[in-house]
N, C-alpha and C positions, 0 to 999 in steps of 0.2 A: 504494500500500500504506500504509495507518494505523500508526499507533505499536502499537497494540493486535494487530493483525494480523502486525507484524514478531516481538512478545515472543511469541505464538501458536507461529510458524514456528520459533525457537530455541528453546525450552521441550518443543517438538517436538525436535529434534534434540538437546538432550542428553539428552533423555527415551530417545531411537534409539541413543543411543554409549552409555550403560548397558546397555541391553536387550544390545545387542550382546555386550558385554565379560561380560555373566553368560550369554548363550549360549555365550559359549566358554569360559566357566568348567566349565559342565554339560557341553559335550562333552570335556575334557579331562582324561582318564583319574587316579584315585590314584595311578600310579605316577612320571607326568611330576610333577603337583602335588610330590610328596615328592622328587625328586630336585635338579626347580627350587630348591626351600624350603633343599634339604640344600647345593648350589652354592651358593648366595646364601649360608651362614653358610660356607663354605670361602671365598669370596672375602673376605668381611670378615675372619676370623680370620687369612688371610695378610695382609691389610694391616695392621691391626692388630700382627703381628709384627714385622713390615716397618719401620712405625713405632716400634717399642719398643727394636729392635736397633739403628737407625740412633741414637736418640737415647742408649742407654747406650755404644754404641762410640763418638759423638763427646764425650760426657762422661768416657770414659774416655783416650782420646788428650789433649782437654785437658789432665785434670790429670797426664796424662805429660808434657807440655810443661809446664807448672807446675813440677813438682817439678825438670824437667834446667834451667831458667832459673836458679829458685830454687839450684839445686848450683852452678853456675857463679858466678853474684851472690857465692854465699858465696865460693867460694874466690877471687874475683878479691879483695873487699874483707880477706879474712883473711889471703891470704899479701902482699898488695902487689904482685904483678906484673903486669905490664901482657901480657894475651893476645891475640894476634890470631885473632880466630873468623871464620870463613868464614862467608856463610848457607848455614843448613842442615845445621850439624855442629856448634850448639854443644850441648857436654855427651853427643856420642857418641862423642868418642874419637877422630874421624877430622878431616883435613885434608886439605884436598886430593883426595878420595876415597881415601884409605889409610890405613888401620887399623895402629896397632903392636901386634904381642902383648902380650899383659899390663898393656895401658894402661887405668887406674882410667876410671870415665865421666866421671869431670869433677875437676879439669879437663882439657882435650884434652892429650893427650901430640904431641910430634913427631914428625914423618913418618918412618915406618922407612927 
């Protein structure tokens, strides 16, 4: 087989995988076409949200964590005393996993 006769026999064949894909364009009814069409913009539209929520609810958890550091920071440096924070609990008030009623978010109150 020649060089000229191999681009012949591929030039053929995607010539054949068109032909194909627009015959089954033409048998494939207005109703599928429109539903495909309408699918295909529901699935982007969910990811799309997908995307948008995940990144304002991590942007928003951030600067909750920001702001309870930041409260803690202050009060450690403005009253002078020395607190011991567990991870995981600074600036909500609990130790230990126990909450005391009435305790400010920060700094931690002691364990009821």
């Amino acid at each position: 087989m020649t060089a000229n006769e191999a681009d012949r026999q591929a030039s053929h064949w995607a010539e054949r995988s068109w032909q194909v894909l627009r015959d089954l364009s033409d048998r494939t009814s207005l109703r599928t076409k429109l539903i495909t069409g309408l699918l295909a913009l529901v699935i982007a539209a969910v990811a799309a949200i997908s995307i948008s929520s995940v990144w304002v609810l991590r942007s928003y958890l951030t600067s909750q964590d920001d702001s309870q550091l930041k409260n803690v920071y202050n009060a450690l440096i403005d009253g002078g005393q020395a607190v011991t924070l567990t991870p995981g609990t600074a600036g909500t008030g609990r130790e230990h996993g126990k909450r005391s009623a009435g305790c400010p978010a920060a700094p931690p109150c002691g364990p009821s």
